[in-house]
C-alpha positions in Angstrom: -6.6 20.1 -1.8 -4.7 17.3 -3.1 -2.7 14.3 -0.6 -0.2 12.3 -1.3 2.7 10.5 -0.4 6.2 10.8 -0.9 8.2 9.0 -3.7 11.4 7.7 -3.2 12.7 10.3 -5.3 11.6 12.8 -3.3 12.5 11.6 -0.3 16.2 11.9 -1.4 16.1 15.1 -2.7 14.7 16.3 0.6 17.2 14.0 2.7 20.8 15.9 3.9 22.0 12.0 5.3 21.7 8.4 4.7 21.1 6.6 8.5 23.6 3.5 8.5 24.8 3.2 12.5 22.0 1.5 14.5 24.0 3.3 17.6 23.4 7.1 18.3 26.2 8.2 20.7 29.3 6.8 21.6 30.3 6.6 25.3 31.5 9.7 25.9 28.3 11.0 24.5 28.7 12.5 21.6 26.6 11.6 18.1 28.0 9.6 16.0 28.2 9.8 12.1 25.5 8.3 10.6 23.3 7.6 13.2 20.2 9.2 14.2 21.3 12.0 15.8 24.0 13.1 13.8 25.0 16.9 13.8 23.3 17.1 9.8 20.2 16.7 11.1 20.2 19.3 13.7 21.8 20.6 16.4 21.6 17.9 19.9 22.3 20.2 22.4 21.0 24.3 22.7 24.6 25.9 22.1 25.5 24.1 19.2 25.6 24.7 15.8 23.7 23.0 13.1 26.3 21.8 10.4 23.8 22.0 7.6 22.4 25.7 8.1 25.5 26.6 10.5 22.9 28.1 12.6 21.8 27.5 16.2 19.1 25.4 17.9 17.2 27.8 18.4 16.8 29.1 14.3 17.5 25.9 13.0 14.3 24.1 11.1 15.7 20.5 11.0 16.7 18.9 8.6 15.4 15.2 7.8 17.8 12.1 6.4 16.4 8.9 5.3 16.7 4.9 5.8 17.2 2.4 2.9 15.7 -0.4 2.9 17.1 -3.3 1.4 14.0 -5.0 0.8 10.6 -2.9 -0.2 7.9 -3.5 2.5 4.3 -2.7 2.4 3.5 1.1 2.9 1.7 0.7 6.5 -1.1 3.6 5.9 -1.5 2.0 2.3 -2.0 -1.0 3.2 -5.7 -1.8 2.7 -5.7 -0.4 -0.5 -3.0 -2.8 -1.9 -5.0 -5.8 -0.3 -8.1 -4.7 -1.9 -6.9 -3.7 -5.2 -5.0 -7.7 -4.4 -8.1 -9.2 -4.2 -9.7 -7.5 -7.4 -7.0 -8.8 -9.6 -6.3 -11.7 -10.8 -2.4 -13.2 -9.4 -2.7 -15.7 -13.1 -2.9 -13.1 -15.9 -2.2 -10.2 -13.9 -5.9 -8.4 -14.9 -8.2 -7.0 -12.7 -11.5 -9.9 -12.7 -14.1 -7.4 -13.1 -13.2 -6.9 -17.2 -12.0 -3.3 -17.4 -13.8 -3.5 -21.4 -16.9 -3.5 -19.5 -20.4 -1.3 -19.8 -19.2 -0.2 -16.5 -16.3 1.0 -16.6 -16.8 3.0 -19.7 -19.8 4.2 -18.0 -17.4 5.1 -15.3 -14.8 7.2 -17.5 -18.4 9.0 -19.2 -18.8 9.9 -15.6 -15.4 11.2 -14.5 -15.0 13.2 -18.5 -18.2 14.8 -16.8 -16.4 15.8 -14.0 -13.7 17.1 -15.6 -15.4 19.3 -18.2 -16.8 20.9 -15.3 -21.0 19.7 -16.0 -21.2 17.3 -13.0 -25.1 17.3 -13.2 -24.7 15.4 -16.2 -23.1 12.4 -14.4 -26.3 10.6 -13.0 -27.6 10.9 -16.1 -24.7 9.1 -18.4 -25.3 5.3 -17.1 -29.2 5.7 -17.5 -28.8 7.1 -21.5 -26.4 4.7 -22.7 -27.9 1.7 -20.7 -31.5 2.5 -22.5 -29.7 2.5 -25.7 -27.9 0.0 -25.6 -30.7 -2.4 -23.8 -28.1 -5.1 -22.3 -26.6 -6.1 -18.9 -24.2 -4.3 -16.8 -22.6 -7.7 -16.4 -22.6 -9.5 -19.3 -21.8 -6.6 -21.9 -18.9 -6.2 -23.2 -17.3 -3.2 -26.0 -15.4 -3.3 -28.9 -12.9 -0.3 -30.0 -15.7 1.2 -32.5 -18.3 1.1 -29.7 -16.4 3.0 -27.4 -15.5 5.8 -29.7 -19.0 5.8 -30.9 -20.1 6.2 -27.2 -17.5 8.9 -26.2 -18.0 11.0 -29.5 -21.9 11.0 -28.5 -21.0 11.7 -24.9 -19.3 15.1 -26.3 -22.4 16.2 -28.3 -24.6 15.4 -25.4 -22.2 17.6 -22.9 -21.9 20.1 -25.7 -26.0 20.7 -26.3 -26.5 20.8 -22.4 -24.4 23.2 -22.2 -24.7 24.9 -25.1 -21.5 25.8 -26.3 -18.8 23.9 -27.9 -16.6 21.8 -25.5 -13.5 23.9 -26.3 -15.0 26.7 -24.6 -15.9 24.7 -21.4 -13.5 26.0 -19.1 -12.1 23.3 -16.4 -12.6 25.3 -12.8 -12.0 24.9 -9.0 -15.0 21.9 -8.5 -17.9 22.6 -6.0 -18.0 20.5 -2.7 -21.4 18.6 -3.7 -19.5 17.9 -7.7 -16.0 16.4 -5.7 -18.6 14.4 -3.0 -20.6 13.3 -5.9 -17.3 12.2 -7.4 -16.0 10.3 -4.8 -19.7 8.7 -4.2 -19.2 7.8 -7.9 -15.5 6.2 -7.7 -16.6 4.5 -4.3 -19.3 2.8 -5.9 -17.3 0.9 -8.6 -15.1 0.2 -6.8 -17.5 -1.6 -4.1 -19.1 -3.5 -6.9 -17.2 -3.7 -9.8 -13.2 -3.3 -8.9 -12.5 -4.4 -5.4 -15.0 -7.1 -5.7 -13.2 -10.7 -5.4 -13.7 -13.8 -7.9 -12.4 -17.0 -7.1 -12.1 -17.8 -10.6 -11.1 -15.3 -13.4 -13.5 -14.6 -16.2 -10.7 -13.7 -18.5 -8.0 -16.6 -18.1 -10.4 -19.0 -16.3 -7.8 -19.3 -13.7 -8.5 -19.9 -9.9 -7.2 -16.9 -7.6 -7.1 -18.7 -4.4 -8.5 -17.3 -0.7 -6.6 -14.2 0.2 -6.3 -13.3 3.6 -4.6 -10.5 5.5 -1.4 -11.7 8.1 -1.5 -8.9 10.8 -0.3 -6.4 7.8 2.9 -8.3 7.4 2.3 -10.2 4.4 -1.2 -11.5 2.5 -1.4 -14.8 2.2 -3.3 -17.2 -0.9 -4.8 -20.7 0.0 -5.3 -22.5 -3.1 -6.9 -25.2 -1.3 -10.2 -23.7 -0.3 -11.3 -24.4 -4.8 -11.0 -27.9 -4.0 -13.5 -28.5 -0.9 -16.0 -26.4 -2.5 -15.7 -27.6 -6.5 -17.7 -30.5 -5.5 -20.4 -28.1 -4.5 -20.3 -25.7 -7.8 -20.4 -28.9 -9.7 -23.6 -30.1 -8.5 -24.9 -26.2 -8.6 -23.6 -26.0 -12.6 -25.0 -29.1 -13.6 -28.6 -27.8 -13.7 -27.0 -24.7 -16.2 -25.2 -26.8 -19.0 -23.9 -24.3 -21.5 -23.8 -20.9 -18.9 -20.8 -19.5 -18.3 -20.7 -18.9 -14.4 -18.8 -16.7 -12.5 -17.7 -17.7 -8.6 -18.1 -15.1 -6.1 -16.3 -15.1 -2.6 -18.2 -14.2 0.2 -17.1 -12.7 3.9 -18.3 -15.7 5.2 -16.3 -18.6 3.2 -13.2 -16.1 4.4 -14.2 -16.7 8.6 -14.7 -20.3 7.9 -11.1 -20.7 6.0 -8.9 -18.4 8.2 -8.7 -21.7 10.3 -7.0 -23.5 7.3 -4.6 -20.8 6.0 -1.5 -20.4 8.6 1.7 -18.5 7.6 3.8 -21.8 8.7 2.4 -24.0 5.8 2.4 -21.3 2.9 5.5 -21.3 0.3 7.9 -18.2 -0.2 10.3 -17.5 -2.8 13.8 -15.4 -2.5 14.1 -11.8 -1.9 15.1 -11.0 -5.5 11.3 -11.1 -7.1 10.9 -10.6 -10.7 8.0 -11.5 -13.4 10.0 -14.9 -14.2 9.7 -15.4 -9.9 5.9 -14.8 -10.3 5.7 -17.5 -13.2 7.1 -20.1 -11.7 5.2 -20.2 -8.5 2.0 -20.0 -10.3 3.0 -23.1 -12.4 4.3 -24.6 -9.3 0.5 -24.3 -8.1 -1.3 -25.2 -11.2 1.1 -28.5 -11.4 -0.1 -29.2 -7.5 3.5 -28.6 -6.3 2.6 -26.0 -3.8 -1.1 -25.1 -2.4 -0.8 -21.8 -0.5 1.3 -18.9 -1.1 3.0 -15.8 1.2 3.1 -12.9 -0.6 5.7 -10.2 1.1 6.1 -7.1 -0.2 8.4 -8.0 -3.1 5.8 -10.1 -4.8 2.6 -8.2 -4.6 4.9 -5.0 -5.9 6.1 -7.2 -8.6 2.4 -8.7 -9.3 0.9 -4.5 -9.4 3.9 -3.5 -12.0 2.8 -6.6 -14.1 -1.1 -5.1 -13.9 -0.2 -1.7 -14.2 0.9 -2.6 -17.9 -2.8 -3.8 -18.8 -4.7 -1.5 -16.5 -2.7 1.3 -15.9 -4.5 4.2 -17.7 -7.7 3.4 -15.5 -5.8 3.3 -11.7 -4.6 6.8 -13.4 -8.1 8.0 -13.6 -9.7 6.4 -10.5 -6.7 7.2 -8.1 -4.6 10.6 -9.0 -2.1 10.4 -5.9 0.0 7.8 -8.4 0.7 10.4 -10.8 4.3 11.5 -10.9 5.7 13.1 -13.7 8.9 12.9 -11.8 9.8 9.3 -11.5 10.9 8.4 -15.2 9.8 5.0 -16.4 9.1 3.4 -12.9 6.0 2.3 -12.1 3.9 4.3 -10.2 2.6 1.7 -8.1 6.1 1.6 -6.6 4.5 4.4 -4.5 2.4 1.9 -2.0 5.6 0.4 -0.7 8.4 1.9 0.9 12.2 1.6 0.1 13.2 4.9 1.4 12.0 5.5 5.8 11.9 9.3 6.2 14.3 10.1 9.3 12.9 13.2 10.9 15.2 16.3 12.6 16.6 16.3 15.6 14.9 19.3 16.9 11.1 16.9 17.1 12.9 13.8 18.4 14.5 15.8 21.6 16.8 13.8 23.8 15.4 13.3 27.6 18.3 14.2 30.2 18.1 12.1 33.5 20.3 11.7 36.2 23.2 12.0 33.7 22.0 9.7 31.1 20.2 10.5 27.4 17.5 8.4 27.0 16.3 8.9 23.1 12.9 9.4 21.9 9.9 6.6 21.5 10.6 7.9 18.0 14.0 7.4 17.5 13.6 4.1 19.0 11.1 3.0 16.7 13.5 4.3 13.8 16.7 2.3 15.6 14.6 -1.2 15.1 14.4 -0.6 11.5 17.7 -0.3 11.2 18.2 -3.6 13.3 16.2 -5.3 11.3 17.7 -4.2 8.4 21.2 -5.3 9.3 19.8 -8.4 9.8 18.6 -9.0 6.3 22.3 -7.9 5.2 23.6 -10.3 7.2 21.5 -13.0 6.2 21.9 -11.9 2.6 26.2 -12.2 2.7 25.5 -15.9 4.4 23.5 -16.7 1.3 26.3 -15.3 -1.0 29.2 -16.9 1.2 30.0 -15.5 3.9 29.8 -17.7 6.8 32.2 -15.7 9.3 31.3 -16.7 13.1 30.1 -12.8 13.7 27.4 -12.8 10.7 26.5 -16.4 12.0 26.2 -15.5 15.9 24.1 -12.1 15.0 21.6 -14.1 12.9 20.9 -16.9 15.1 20.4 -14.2 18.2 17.8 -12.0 16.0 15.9 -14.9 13.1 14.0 -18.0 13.6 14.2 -20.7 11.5 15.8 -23.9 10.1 17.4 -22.8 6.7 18.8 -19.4 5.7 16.0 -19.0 3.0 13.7 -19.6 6.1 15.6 -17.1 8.3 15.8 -14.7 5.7 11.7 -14.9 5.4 11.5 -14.6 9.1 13.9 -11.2 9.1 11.3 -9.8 5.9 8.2 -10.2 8.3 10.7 -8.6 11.3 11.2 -5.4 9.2 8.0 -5.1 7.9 6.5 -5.5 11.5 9.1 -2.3 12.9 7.9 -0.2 9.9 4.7 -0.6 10.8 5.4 0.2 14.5 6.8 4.0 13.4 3.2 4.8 12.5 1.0 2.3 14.8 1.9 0.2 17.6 -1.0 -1.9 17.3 -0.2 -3.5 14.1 3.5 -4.9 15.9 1.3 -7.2 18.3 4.0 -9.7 19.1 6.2 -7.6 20.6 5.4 -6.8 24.3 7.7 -4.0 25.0 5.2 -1.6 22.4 6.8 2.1 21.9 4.1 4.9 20.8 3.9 5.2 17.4 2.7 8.2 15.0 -1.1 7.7 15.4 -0.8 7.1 19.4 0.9 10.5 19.5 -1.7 12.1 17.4 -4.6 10.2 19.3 -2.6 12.0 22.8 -2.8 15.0 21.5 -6.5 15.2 21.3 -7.6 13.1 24.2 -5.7 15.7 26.3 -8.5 18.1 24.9 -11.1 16.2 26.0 -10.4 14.7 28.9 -9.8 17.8 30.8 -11.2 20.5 28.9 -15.4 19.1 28.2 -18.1 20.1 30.2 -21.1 22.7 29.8 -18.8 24.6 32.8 -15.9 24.2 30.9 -18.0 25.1 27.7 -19.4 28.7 29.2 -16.1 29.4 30.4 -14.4 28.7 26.9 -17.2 30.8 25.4 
């Protein structure tokens, strides 16, 4: 069994309407075009008909439209994998830090051919061989082309004799439980100590990464400051090993002591319109002293991951499947962690509530109805910065943004909208907004409290029996 999300291709294949209107019924009552509860989507009320399937409430599936975002914004469930896979790159040369020539990682491919060929008992076994031949350092060692192939094409005669047959006649079947646990025990472990793990400077381009830090899931933030105070300190340390290259590690506990330093209110941002040329100048804007800390949105880390996918893309294949989409043409299948298309579900499971005459929508639909707030917002601030300065664009922003400048407002609508996505599947992650609305994991978590609130108990238990 095989997860994954949804790619915006997909989602507009499976989409019947594009959600504009940030109002659902007029005041009469009735739904209106484009808005959440249009007539597409599914019938509103019992005896009407559904204008996609022209068939009653009742019979009708549902039918699901979509949002489009204007901006991309971080894929909420996502999210701590694109901060780790961040903080094992390198935001300089766009590389992951660990060296992906490495003994380890080849090791790591050995492993996972293993896997595939269907002889997983030969896994543990790969690192130990080649390390005993070979005779050097995980760390240090690095291969050249005609070492790798030499490696592999012994790795094929060494699956071949154990199982004793050539390795065209290996069939590929269904893996065991203990071969896919053993596989993920694998993966996890290179990525623990190997992929994910952050260095402050880069082996490869000698560059200095900077402190990353995590803003409440709306954007990740990079102090370059924090090199500065503690250079003084590696200096002293590397004086007593002229002529060794050494590598600086950051630890969980330089990251507590340097969350005091790194606020959102002193870190630079660029436009909306991010691009590989963006990315360049704000790292020479660093290096040159210009600007010491950095808010990544959205925009720039996607920008920063379609830069590394050109260098490291054939291993993020390998380690992490769910990327793989033979659909989506030449884009980048790291688009997949962030979200440019919100999928709008039916009608039929966001239900209207009737009282004393008046619809009241669904914590859903509410949810779904910020989004597109927020998202006329960033329009709005986006025709002021082409031109448009009517009083109605001007009075809408100022209501809805904070800031002094429009490039200011326009970063404080960004962390707005990335804040009501991440509402639709958790309310805890929106935590300056007091009036919180259920999200999708809330729901969930409901569902199975019910269970075990009322229904545990050895009474309860014999009686269930």
């Amino acid at each position: 069994l095989k997860l994954r999300n949804y790619f915006p291709h997909e989602i507009e294949k499976l989409s019947v309407l594009r959600v504009t209107q940030t109002r659902s019924f007029d005041e009469v009552g009735h739904p209106i075009r484009g808005g959440l509860y249009d007539p597409v989507l599914g019938p509103v009320e019992p005896r009407d008909r559904c204008e996609t399937c022209n068939q009653y409430e009742v019979h009708c599936p549902g039918h699901v439209g979509h949002i489009r975002l204007d901006v991309p914004v971080f894929n909420p469930i996502l999210y701590s994998f694109c901060f780790n896979l961040l903080k094992g790159s390198c935001v300089q040369c766009h590389r992951f830090t660990c060296g992906t020539d490495g003994f380890a990682t080849k090791v790591l491919l050995a492993q996972l051919r293993c896997f595939e060929l269907g002889v997983p008992h030969l896994a543990p076994e790969i690192e130990t061989q080649f390390k005993e031949k070979i005779g050097m350092s995980l760390q240090s060692m690095f291969i050249s082309e005609e070492e790798e192939m030499q490696m592999f094409a012994e790795l094929d005669k060494l699956i071949s004799d154990r199982a004793g047959r050539p390795l065209c006649s290996l069939s590929v079947e269904a893996p065991c439980r203990n071969a896919v646990d053993l596989r993920k025990t694998v993966i996890k472990n290179y990525l623990r100590n190997h992929l994910f793990k952050r260095k402050a400077r880069c082996p490869l381009c000698k560059g200095f990464n900077g402190q990353v830090r995590n803003d409440g899931a709306r954007c990740i933030l990079i102090d370059f400051t924090v090199h500065g105070r503690k250079r003084k300190k590696l200096d002293i340390y590397k004086s007593g090993f002229e002529g060794e290259e050494l590598e600086e590690e950051v630890h969980s506990s330089d990251d507590e002591k340097d969350k005091k330093t790194m606020m959102l209110s002193d870190a630079a941002y660029g436009t909306v319109d991010v691009s590989e040329g963006a990315l360049q100048l704000q790292m020479k804007a660093v290096q040159s002293g210009a600007c010491e800390k950095l808010a990544w949105r959205a925009a720039e880390v996607r920008e920063h991951f379609r830069l590394l996918f050109k260098t490291e893309g054939k291993l993020l294949l390998k380690l992490f499947p769910m990327l793989i989409d033979e659909g989506a043409g030449g884009l980048c299948p790291l688009d997949g962690l962030f979200c440019e298309l919100i999928l709008v579900p039916p009608t039929k499971f966001r239900p209207i509530r009737l009282f004393r005459g008046e619809r009241y929508e669904n914590p859903q639909s509410v949810n779904l109805r910020r989004v597109l707030e927020a998202t006329e917002t960033i329009k709005a601030v986006a025709l002021v910065l082409n031109g448009d300065k009517s009083p109605q664009l001007m009075e809408l922003i100022s209501n809805r943004t904070q800031g002094k400048t429009m490039n200011a407002k326009m970063h404080s609508a960004y962390l707005a909208l990335q804040q009501r996505v991440n509402a639709i599947y958790d309310e805890e992650l929106d935590k300056n907004d007091q009036n919180r609305i259920p999200g999708i994991k809330q729901v969930l978590e409901k569902k199975q409290g019910l269970f075990r609130m009322n229904m545990m108990g050895k009474r309860v238990n014999f009686a269930c029996r």
